[in-house]
N, C-alpha and C positions, 0 to 999 in steps of 0.2 A: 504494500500500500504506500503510497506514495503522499505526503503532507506539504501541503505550501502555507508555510507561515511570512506574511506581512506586516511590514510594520506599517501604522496606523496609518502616518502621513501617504500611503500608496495603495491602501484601501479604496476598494473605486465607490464612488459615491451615485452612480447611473448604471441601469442595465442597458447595452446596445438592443434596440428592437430591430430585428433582421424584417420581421413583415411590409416595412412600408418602401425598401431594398428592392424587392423581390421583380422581376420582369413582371408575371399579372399576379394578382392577388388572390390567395387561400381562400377556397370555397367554404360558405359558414356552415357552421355545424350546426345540425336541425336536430330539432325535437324529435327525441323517439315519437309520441305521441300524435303529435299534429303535422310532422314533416317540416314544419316551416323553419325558417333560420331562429336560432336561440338569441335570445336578447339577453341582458341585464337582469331584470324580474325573473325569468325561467332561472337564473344560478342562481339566485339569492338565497332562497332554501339550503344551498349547499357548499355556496363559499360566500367565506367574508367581503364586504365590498371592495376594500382594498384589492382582493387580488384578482375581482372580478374587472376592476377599472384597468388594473395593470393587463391582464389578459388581452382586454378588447382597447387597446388602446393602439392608437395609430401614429402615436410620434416616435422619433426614431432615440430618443431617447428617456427611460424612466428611472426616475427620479428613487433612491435608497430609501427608506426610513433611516431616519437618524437613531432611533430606539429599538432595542428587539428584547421580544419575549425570553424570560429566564430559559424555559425550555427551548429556545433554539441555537441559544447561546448553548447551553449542556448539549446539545447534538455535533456542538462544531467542536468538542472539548473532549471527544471519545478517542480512550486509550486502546492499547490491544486489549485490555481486561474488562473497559466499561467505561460509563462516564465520570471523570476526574471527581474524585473526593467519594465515589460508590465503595464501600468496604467489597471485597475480591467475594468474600462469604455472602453476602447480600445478591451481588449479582446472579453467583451459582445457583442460589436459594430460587432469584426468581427463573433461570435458566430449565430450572430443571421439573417446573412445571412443565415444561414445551419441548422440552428434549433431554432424552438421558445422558446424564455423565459419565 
C-alpha cells in the first residue's frame, strides 16, 4: 500500500471537475422508476446536499470544505492494524464478528 502524506501548505483546496472537459456531455442518469433524468429532489433521500450539488455541478472546478467530519478524518489515519489510537485487541474483537482469526 502505498501512503502520500502532505504537508498542509500543498493540500489542494478544489476538486478538478473532468465533466464540463469532456468533447459531449454524460448522458443523465434516470430514474429506475419513471425513466426520466434524476434531478436534485430524487437524491435527497439518499445523499447529503453537499454532495449532491458537488455531483451535479458543472464548473470545472469544486471548491474543499474547509472542515471535515471526525470520522473521515479516522478513515485517512488507518494503520496496517486499524484506525490510529484503536487498541490492536478492540479491533480483532470487532474483526472477528465478520471473519475468523
Amino acid at each position: 500500500m502505498i501512503r502520500w502524506t502532505l504537508p498542509p501548505e500543498k493540500i489542494p483546496s478544489a476538486w478538478f471537475n473532468v465533466a464540463p472537459h469532456l468533447p459531449t456531455p454524460l448522458q443523465p442518469s434516470l430514474h429506475p422508476a419513471t425513466r426520466e433524468p434524476v434531478g436534485p429532489d430524487d437524491l435527497a433521500p439518499l445523499f447529503p446536499a453537499a454532495l449532491i450539488e458537488q455531483e451535479m455541478a458543472t464548473a470545472p472546478w469544486i471548491d474543499i470544505p474547509g472542515t471535515r467530519h471526525p470520522a473521515v478524518v479516522a478513515a485517512h489515519t488507518v494503520g496496517a492494524r486499524g484506525p490510529v489510537g484503536w487498541p490492536t485487541s478492540r479491533l480483532e474483537q470487532l474483526a472477528s464478528k465478520y471473519v475468523s482469526c
